[in-house]
DOVEX-752507 format. One record per residue (C-alpha): residue number from 0; residue in one letter; x, y, z. Coordinates in Angstrom, 1 decimal, padded with zeros to 4 digits, m for minus. Example, Ala and Ser with C-alpha at 12.3 -4.5 7.8 and 13.67 -1.06 7.14 Angstrom:
BEGIN
 pos code     xx     yy     zz
   0    A  012.3 m004.5  007.8
   1    S  013.7 m001.1  007.1
// end
This chain:
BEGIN
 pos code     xx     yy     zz
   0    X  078.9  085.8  082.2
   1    X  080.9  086.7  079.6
   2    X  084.7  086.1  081.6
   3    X  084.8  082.9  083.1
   4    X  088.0  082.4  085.7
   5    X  089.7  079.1  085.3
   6    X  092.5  078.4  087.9
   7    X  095.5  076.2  087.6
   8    X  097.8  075.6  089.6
   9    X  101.5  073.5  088.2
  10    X  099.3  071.2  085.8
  11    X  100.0  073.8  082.1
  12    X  103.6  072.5  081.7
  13    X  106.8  074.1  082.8
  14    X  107.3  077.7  083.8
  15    X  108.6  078.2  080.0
  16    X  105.7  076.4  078.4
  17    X  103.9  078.4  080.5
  18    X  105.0  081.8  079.1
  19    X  105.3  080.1  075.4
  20    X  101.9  079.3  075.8
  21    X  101.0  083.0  076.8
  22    X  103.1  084.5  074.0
  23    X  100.6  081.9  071.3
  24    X  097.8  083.5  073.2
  25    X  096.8  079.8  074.1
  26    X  097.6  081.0  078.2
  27    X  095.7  084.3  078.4
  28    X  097.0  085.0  082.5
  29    X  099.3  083.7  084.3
  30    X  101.5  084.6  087.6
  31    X  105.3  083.4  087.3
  32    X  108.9  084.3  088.6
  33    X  110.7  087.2  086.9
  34    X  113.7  085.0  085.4
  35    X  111.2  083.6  082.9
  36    X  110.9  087.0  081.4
  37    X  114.1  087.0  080.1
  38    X  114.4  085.0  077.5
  39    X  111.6  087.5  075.6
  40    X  112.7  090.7  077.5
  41    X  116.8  090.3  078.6
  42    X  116.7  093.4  080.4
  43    X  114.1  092.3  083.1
  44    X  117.5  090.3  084.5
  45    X  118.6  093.6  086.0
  46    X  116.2  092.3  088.9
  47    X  118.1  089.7  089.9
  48    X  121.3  091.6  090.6
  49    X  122.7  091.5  093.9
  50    X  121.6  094.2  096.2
  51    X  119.8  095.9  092.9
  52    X  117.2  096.9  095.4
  53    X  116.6  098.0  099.0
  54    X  113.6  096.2  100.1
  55    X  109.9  096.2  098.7
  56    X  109.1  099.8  098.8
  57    X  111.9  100.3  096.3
  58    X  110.7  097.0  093.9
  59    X  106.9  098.4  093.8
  60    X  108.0  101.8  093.1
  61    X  110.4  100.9  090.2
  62    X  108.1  098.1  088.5
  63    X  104.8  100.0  089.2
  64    X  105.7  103.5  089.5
  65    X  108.6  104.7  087.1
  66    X  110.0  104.6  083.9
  67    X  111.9  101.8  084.2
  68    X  108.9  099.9  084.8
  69    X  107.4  101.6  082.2
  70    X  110.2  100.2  080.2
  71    X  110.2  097.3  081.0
  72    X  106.2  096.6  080.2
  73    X  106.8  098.3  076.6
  74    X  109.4  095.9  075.8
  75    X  107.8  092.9  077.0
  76    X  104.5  094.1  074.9
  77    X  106.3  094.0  071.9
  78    X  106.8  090.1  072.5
  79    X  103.3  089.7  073.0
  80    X  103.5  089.8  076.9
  81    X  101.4  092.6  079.0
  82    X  102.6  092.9  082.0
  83    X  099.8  094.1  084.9
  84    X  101.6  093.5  088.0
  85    X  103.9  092.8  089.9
  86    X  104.6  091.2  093.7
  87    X  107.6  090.7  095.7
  88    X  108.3  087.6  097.6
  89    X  110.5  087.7  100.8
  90    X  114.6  088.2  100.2
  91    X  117.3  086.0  100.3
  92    X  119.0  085.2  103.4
  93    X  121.9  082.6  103.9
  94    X  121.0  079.7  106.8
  95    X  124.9  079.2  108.1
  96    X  127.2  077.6  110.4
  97    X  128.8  080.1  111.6
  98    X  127.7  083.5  112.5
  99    X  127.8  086.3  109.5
 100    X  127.3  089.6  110.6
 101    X  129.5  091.5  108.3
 102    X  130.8  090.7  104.7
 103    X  134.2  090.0  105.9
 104    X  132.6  086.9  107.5
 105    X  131.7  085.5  104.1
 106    X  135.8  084.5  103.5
 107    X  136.2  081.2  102.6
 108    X  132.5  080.4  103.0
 109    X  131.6  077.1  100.9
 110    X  127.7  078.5  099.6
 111    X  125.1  076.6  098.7
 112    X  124.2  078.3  095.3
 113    X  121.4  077.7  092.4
 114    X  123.7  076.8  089.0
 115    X  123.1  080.6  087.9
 116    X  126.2  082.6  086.9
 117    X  125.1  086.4  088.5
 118    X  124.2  084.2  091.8
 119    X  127.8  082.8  091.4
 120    X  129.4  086.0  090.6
 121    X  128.0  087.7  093.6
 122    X  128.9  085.6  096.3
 123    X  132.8  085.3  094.5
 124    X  132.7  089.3  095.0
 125    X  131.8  088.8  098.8
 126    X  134.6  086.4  098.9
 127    X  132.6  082.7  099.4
 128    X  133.2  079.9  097.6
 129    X  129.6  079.2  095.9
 130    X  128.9  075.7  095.0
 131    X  126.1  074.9  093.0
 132    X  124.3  072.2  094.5
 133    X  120.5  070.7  093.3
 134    X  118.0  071.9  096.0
 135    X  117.2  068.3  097.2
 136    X  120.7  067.4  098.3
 137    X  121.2  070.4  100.2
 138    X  120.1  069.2  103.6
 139    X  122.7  066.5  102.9
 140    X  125.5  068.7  102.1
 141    X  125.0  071.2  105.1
 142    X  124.1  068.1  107.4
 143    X  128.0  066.8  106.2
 144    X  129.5  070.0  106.4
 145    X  130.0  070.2  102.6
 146    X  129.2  073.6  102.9
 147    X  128.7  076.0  105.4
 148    X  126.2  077.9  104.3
 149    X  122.9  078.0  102.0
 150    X  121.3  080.7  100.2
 151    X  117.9  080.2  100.6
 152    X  114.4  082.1  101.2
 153    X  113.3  082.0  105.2
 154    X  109.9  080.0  103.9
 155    X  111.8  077.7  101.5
 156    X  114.6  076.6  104.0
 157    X  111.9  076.3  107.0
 158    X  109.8  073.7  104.7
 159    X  113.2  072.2  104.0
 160    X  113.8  071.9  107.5
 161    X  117.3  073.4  107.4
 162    X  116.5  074.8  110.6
 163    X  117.8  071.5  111.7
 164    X  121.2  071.3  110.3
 165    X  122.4  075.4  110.6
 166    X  122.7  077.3  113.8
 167    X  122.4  080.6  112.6
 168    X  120.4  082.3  109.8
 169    X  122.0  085.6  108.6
 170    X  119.5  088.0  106.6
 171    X  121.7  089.3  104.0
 172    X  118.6  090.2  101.8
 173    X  121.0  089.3  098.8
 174    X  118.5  089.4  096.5
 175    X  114.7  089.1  095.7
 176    X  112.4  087.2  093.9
 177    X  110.0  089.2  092.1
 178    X  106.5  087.2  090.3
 179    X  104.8  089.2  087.8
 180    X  101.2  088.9  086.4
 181    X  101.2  088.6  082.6
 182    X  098.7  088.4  080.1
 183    X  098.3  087.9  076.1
 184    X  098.8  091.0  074.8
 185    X  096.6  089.1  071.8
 186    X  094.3  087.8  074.0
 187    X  093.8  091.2  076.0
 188    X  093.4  093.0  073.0
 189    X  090.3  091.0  072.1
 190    X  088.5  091.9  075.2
 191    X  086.0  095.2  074.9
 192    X  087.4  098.0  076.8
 193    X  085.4  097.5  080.1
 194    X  086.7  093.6  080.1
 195    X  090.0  094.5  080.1
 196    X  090.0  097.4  082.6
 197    X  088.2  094.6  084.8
 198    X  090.9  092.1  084.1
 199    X  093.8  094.8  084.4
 200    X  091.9  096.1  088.0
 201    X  091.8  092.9  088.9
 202    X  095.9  091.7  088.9
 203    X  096.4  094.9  090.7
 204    X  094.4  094.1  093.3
 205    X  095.9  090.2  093.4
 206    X  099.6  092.4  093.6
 207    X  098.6  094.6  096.7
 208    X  097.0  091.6  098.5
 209    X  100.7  090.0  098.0
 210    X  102.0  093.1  099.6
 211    X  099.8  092.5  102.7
 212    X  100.3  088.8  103.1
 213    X  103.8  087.4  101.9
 214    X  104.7  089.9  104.9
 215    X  103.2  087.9  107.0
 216    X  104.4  084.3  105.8
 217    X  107.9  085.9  106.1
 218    X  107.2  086.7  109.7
 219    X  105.7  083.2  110.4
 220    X  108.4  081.7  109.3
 221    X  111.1  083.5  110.5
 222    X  109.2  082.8  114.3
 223    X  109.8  079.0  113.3
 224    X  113.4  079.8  112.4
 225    X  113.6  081.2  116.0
 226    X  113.2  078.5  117.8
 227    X  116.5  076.7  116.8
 228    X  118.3  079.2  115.1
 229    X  120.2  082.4  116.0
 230    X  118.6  085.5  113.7
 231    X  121.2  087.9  112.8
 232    X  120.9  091.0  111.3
 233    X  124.3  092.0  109.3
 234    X  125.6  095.3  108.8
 235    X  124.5  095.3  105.0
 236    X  126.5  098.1  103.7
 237    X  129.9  096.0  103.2
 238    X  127.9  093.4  101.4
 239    X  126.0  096.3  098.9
 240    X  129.4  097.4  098.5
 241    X  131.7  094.5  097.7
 242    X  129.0  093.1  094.7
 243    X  128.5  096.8  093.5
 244    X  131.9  096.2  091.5
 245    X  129.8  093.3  089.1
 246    X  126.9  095.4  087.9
 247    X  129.1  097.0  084.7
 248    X  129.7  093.3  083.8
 249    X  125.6  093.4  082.6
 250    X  125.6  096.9  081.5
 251    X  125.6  095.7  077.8
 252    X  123.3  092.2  078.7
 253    X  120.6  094.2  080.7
 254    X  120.8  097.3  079.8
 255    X  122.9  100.4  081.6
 256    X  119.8  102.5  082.0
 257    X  118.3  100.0  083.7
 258    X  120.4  099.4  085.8
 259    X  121.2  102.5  086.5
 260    X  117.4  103.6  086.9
 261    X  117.0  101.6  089.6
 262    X  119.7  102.3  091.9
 263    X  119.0  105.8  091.2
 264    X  115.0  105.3  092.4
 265    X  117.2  103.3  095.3
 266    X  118.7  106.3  097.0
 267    X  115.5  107.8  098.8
 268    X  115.0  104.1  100.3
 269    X  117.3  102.8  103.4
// end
């Protein structure tokens, strides 16, 4: 009786409130996207490069399992954040037109981006021509042919019903969206020893039951895709290679041994 679990679900304000509220101590847990990490720890952006990772085996055994992650958690503890764990959602994947099954396919190809300059960058290196276009008007554009293609999550563009306006989805895997438990370092600090080993026990076990089941969501929706939609699987090497040229351009923002450390970790995955 002496931890009482309150959940809350999109009613504590904005994902920045949200983590402003955790680094005041007045959120003590919460579960949000990587990106709003950066504005306390800038290095945690070295997730959201292009092709940074190969797949989920690689993201759990850099952010759980090495000392980048280990790195990663120091610095964000020194802002008053504890990390204890972290999940990856399904990757990126571009709903299209027109088939894309290698990166010389992506010529000329008007994207549907999010207004975030690495995004940008990267699909400039494969060639595209990203536009960044709000996320309610881009059944619209693709239904008008404003662009040809949208970079979306297979889940996200299914509940958007893009399946309806694109004849093909291409899984380019460009990048993935990582969430990560946090606590109040402040607020965990307070807790006697065997609290906080059951709270820290706890978001472990929340992070492997993600493991098990955003899986299958993926696979659910990818079945729905099916139905209307060609599935191609592109030769990914091109693409890794074409956006590799961009990563010294956030050597000094994110940090080189960062960057470096993952890719390195990288190499024993396919």
């Amino acid at each position: 009786g002496k931890l009482k679990v309150e959940l809350y679900k999109g009613t504590l304000g904005t994902g920045k409130e949200v983590m402003e509220g955790l680094v005041l101590g007045s959120n003590h847990v919460v579960v949000l996207e990587k990106s709003l990490l950066t504005a306390y720890v800038p290095a945690v952006g070295a997730l959201s490069l292009p092709y940074i990772f190969k797949g989920r085996e690689h993201i759990n055994k850099t952010l759980r399992d090495s000392e980048v992650g280990k790195a990663l958690e120091q610095r964000g503890a020194a802002k008053g954040i504890a990390s204890l764990g972290w999940f990856a959602y399904s990757p990126r994947v571009l709903a299209t037109n027109k088939p894309v099954r290698q990166v010389t396919d992506m010529s000329g190809l008007k994207v549907r981006i999010m207004n975030d300059p690495v995004m940008l960058g990267t699909y400039q290196s494969e060639g595209a021509a990203p536009v960044p276009i709000a996320w309610g008007e881009t059944y619209l554009a693709m239904s008008q042919g404003t662009v040809g293609a949208v970079d979306t999550t297979v889940s996200d563009g299914r509940d958007s019903k893009l399946p309806e306006v694109s004849k093909y989805l291409s899984l380019t895997n460009t990048f993935h969206s990582i969430a990560g438990i946090y606590a109040s370092k402040r607020w965990l600090d307070g807790l006697t020893p065997e609290q906080r080993k059951i709270v820290v026990d706890a978001a472990k076990s929340a992070a492997k039951f993600a493991d098990i089941e955003e899986p299958k969501l993926y696979e659910t929706a990818l079945r729905d895709w099916a139905k209307s939609s060609e599935i191609i699987k592109p030769d990914l090497a091109g693409f890794r290679q074409a956006v590799a040229k961009i990563y010294p351009q956030y050597y000094e923002k994110f940090g080189k041994d960062i960057i470096e450390g993952i890719l390195k970790l990288g190499e024993q995955y396919q």
